[in-house]
C-alpha positions in Angstrom: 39.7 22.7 -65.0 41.1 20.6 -62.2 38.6 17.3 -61.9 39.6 15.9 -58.3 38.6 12.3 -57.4 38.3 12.0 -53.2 39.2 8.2 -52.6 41.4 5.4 -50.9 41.1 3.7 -54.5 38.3 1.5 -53.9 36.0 0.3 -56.4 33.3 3.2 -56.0 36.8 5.5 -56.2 37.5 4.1 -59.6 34.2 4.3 -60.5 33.5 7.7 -59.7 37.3 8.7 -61.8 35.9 7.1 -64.7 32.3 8.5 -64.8 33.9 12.0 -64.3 36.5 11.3 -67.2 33.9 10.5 -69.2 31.6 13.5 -68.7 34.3 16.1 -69.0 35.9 14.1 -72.3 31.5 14.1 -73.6 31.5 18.2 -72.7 34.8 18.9 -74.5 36.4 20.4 -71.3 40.0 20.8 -70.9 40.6 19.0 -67.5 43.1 17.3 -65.6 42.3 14.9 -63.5 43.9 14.1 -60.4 43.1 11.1 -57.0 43.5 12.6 -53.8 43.9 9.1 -52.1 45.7 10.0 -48.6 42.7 9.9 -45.7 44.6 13.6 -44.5 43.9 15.5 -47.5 40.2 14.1 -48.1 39.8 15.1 -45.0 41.2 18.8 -45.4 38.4 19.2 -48.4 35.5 18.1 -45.4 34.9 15.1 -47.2 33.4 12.5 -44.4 32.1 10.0 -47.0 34.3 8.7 -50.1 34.0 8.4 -52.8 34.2 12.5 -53.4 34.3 14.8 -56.8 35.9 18.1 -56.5 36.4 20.7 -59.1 38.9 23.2 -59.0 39.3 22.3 -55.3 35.5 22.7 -54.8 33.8 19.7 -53.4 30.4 19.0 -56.0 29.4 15.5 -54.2 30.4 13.0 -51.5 29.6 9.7 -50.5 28.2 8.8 -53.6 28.7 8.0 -57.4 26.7 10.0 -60.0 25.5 9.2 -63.4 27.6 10.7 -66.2 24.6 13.0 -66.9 24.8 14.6 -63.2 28.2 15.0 -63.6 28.0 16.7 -66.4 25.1 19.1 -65.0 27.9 19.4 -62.2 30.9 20.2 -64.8 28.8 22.9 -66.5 27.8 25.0 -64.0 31.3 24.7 -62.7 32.7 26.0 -65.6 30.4 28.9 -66.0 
């Protein structure tokens, strides 16, 4: 599974990388996870908003940082 974080870097960025790092590591998945941080390629994905969580290149939220239990909802169904 390929956890993508849609961000410049700022500080809802980060958080949203760790929250996501968390969940996946609380699930057991086998992820990578990867920052997409240049403005071009967030763009490519449709992502207006940042911070953005993208799994396997599928965008799952935008604009906004979850809690670790929404992610996780979000990992699971994405994994299914």
């Amino acid at each position: 599974m390929k956890i993508q974080i849609l961000g410049t870097g700022c500080p809802k960025c980060k958080k949203l990388a760790e929250t996501a790092e968390k969940a996946a590591k609380e699930l057991g998945l086998s992820f990578e996870l990867e920052k997409v941080t240049d403005i071009n390629d967030i763009i490519s994905f449709g992502v207006m908003a940042t911070p953005g969580l993208a799994v396997d290149g599928k965008v799952l939220v935008a604009g906004k940082v979850p809690s670790v239990e929404d992610v996780k909802k979000m990992l699971q169904e994405s994994a299914s």
